[in-house]
N, C-alpha and C positions, 0 to 999 in steps of 0.2 A: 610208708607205713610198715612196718616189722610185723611180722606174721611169723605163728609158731604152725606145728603140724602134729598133732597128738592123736593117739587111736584113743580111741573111747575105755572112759575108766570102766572097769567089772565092777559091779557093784557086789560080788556073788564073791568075791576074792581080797576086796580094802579089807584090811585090818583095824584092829580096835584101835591101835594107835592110832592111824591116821586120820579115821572118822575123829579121834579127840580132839586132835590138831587143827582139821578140818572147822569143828564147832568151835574152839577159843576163836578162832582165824574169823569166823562169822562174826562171833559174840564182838570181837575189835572192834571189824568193819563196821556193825550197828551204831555200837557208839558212837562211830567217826560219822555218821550219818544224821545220828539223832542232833551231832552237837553243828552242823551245818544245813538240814534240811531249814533252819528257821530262813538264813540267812538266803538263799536259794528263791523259796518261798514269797519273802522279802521281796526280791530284786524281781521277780515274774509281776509279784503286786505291782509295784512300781512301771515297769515297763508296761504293763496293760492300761494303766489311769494315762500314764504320758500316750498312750497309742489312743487311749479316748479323746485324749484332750488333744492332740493334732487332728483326731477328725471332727470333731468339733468346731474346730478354728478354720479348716478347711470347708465347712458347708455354712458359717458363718462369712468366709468371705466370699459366697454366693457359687462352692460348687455344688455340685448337681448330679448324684451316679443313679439319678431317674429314666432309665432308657425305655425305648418301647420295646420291651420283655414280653415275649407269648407266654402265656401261664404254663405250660408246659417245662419249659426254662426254668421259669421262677419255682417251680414245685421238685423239679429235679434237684437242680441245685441246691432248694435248700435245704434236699435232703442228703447232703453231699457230709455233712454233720455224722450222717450216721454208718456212711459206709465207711471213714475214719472211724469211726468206733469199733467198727467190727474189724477191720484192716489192721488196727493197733491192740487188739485183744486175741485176736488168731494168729497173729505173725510169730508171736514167742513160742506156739505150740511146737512148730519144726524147728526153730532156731535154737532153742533151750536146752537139748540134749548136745548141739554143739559148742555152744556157750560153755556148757555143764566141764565136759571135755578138755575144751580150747582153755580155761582160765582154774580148770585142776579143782575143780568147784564142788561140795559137799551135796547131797540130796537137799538137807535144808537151805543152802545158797540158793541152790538152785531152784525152788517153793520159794522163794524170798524176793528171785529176782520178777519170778513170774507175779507173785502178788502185792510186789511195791506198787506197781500201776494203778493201784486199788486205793493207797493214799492218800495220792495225789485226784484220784475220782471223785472219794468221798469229799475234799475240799475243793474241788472244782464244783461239784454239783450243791454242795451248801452255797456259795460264792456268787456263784453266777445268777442264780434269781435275784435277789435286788440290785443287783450293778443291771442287767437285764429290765428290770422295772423303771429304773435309774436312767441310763444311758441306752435303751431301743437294743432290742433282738439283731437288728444289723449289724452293730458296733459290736457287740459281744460276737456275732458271729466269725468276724473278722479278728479277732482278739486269739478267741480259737484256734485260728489257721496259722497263726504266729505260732503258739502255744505247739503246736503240732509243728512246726516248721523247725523249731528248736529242739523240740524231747527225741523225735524222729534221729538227726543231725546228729544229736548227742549222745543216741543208744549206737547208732551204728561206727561211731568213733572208739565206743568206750576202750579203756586198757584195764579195768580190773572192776571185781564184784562190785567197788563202793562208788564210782563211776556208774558205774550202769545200773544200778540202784536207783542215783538220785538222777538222773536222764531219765529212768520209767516213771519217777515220781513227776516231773515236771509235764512228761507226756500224760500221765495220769490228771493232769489237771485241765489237760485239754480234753482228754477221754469225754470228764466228768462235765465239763462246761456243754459241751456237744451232746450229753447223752439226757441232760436238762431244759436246754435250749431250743435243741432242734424240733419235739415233737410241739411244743408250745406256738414256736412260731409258724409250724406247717399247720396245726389248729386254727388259730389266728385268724390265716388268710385264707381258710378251705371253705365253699359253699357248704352251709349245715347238710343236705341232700349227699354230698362228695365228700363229707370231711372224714368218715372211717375208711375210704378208699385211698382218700390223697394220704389223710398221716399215718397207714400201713406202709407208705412207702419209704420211711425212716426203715419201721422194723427190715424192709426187705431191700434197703441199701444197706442194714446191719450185716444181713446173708449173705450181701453182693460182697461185701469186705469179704468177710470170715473167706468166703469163694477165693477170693483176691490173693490174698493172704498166703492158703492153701495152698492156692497155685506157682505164687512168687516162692514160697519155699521148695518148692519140686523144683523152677525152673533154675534156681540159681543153687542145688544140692549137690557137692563136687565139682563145685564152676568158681575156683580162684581166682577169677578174672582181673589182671594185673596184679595177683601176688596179691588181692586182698582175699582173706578168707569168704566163702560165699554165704555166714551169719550175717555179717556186715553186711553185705547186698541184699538179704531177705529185710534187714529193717530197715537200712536206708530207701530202700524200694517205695518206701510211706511216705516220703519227699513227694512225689508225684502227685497222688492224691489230695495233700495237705495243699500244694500250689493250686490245685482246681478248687476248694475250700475257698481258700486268699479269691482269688479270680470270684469265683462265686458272689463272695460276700461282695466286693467292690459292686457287684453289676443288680446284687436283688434289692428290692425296694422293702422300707420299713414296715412293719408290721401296721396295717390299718387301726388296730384296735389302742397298740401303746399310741399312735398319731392323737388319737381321739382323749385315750386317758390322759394326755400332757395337752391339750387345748389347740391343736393341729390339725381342724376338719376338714383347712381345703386339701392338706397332701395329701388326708388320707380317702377324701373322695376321689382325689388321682389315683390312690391305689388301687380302690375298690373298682374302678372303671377299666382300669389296665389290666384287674383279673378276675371281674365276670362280662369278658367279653361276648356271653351268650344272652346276656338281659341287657334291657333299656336303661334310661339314668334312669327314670321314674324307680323302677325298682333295687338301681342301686341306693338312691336319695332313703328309698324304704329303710332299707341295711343299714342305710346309715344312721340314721333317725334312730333306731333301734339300740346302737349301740352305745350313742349318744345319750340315750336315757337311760340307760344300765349305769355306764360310766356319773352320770350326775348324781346316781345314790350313793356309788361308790365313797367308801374315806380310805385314807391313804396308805399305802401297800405298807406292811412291816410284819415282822413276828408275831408281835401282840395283836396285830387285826388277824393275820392268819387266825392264830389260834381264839379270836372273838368272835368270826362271823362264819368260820371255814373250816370248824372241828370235825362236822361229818367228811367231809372231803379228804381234808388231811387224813382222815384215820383209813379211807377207803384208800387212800394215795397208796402208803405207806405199806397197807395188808396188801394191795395188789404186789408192788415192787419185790418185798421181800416174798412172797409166795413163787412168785417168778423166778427167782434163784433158787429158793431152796427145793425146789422139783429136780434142781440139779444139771439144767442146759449146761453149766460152761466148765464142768467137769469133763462132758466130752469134748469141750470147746478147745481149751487149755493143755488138755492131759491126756486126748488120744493118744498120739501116737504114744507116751506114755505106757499107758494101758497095753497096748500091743507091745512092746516092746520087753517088758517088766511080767505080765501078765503070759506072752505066747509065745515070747521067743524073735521076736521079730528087727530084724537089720532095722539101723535108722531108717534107711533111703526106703523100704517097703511100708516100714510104720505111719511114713510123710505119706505114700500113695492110699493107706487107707483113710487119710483126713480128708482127701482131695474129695475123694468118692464120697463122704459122709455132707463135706462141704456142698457137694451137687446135690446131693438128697435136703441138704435145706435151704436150698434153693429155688431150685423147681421141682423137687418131692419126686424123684424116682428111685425106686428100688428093683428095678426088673435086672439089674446089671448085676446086684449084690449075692454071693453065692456063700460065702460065709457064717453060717446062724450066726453067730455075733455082734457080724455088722447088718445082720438084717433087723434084728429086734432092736442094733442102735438106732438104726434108720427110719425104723418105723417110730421109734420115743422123739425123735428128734423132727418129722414130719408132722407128728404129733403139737408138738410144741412150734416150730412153725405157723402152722394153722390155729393157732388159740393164741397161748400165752405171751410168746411174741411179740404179735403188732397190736393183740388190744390192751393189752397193759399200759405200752405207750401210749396209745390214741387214747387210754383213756385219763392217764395226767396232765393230759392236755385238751382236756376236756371237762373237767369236774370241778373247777378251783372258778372263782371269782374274779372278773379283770383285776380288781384291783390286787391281788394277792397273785396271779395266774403265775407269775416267776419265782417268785419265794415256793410258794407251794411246789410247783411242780420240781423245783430244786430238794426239795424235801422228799419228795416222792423218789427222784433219783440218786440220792445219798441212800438211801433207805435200799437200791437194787445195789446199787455197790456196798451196802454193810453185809447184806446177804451172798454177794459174789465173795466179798473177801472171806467169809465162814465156809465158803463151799471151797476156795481154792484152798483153804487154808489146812482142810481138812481132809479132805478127799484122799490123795495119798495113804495119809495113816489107814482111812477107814479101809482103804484097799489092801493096804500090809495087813492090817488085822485080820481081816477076811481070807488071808492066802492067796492074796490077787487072786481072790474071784471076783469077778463084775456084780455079780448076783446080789452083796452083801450092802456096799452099796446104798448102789438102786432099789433094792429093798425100800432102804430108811427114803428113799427121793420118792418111791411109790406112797408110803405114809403121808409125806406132807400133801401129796395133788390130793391123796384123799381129805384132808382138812380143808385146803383151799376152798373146797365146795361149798360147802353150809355158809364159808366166810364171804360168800362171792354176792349167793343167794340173800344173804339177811342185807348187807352193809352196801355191794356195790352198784349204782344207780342204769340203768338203762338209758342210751343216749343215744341211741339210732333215730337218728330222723327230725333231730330236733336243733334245734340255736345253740349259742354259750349260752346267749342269754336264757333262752328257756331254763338250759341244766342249772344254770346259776340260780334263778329262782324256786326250783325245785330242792335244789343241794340245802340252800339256808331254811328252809323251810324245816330242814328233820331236824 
């Protein structure tokens, strides 16, 4: 592989000519994008129906990836969806100013390349709920790990902008499938009593990525290792990851509830038994009874029933996801070290150690280490956010919807956090130039919307602690 070695462009010193040069040079490469993302897009469709339909043909001629799984396993892994989420959404933050650098790349390339991933999300998360309702949470989950096995492969190969564009978009579409799928089917299969415990643990395999991420960029930052440049190695690094996904999907069991909505009651009383190994059948047989009679009112998952029997829900979906971004998390997420570096002056390599430390703070929530004001009130927003907006947003799209709709819906719900991700990456920058790279201007406006979210939270979004789907279900159609 040819490797170039370039110091870091001044942004404080390009000339207006180049910036022009620079933008025609974009404004190309778009083109050449727009007029092959179809074809791209195309060929991912295709390969995922062929990956449905071998496994298909595969458990039709009587295989079996039923194993005796401890719930523990099974809840880890299948939140394994979402520390790839956070893994492939954090890794560009360090990597981007060497990208920036390394391929002679514009401010706006460089916004372009970080929020193409956002594309590929929004049609991953439209996408995947009815092939999901269609073909079982398994299969999709496993579609996924491909999805991520290739966009991964293909970013850390890239040789120029339009290249590693359409690789974030194809990773973007694994993003988006993972960031829909995952909280639904840890829903699914979680005891009503454990179900905001278990599917917080999506949000906090999100943190454990972002962590991941963090850290893979510090470890491999001036580490050319055989002559490849160490960007290449911070995203190929998401290969690992994406292989425990693959692994994962192969070994968890189907979703009990899609079992039961497709006419399946003995697997999915195998399910239900292999994961409340703390009750008797008697009360499994309950659970299932239960679910069974929910699913028999159910008509059949689509658009038009979302929006006939699932309007309140949708609309709580949608206000949660987009409120969720636009408070502004993935500005720091994205664009720290950014920030530091543009903002205060700050070396690459020290800007990547302040992500690390913000990275720890949303993770396990400590700021006793942080001496910075800066990073203390980011620490503390982002702790913030952690502890709220985070894990319940998710636990609750996958919680509010209808079995019959629970995939559509909840894909709608996460098209809706990636329409809102893309207006915050997309903008954020500017607001910051505007500002005088001050942080304060902002977060300002990010202060504004969590004041909104309130009222919207209080009037429209339903209370689920402690109760069934089925309960929420009946309660939801009810307004």
């Amino acid at each position: 592989m040819t490797t170039t070695t370039a110091s870091p462009v001044s942004k404080q010193t390009a000339s207006a000519a180049q910036e022009t040069g620079a933008t025609g040079a974009a404004a190309t490469a778009i083109e050449t994008i727009e007029t092959g993302v179809a074809g791209v897009a195309d060929e991912a469709t295709n390969a995922a129906a062929n990956t449905l339909e071998d496994l298909e043909a595969a458990e039709s001629r009587g295989f079996s990836t039923r194993f005796p799984l401890n719930s523990a396993f099974i809840f880890t892994f299948g939140a394994l969806g979402g520390m790839l989420f956070g893994f492939d959404t954090g890794i560009i933050s360090g990597a981007s100013p060497l990208i920036e650098s390394d391929f002679g790349l514009s401010v706006s390339q460089t916004g372009f390349i970080t929020s193409s991933v956002l594309i590929g999300s929004c049609a991953g998360a439209l996408s995947i709920g009815a092939l999901s309702d269609r073909f079982g949470r398994k299969k999709l989950l496993i579609v996924s790990a491909l999805l991520f096995l290739l966009g991964s492969g293909l970013c850390a190969s890239s040789t120029g902008f339009a290249m590693m564009v359409c690789a974030r978009i194809i990773l973007g579409l694994a993003v988006g499938a993972a960031s829909a799928l995952t909280p639904a089917y840890l829903a699914e299969l979680a005891p009503k009593e454990r179900r905001g415990s278990l599917s917080t643990l999506f949000q906090l395999m999100v943190t454990f990525g972002i962590l991941l991420a963090y850290a893979s960029n510090l470890g491999f930052l001036n580490h050319n290792l055989f002559g490849i440049r160490d960007w290449r190695w911070m995203l190929g690094s998401a290969l690992v990851p994406a292989a425990l996904l693959l692994l994962g999907g192969l070994l968890l069991p189907e979703s009990p509830r899609y079992l039961v909505n497709k006419g399946d009651t003995r697997n999915a009383f195998k399910v239900l038994t292999l994961i409340r190994k703390d009750v008797d059948q008697t009360q499994v047989q309950i659970e299932l009874d239960e679910i069974k009679a929910v699913a028999a009112q159910d008509t059949k998952g689509g658009v038009r029933e979302l929006f006939r029997i699932a309007r309140p829900a949708l609309v709580a979906a949608i206000g949660i996801m987009l409120f969720q971004q636009l408070v502004g998390i993935n500005s720091v997420i994205y664009f720290l070290p950014q920030v530091f570096i543009k903002g205060f002056g700050f070396p690459e390599g020290d800007a990547i150690w302040v992500s690390v430390g913000i990275g720890v703070v949303n993770f396990v929530g400590d700021v006793a280490v942080l001496a910075v004001p800066t990073m203390i009130l980011i620490a503390f927003y982002i702790l913030g956010f952690a502890v709220s907006w985070g894990p319940i947003a998710w636990v609750l799209i996958g919680e509010i919807f209808p079995l019959s709709v629970r995939g559509i819906g909840s894909s709608f719900g996460s098209a809706a956090n990636w329409l809102g991700n893309f207006i915050v990456s997309q903008f954020f920058l500017v607001l910051l130039d505007a500002f005088g790279n001050n942080v304060g201007g902002p977060f300002a406006i990010f202060g504004v919307f969590s004041a909104l979210s309130i009222p919207f939270v209080m009037r429209l979004v339903p209370e689920t602690n402690g109760k069934s789907l089925e309960e929420i279900e009946e309660e939801m159609t009810k307004r």
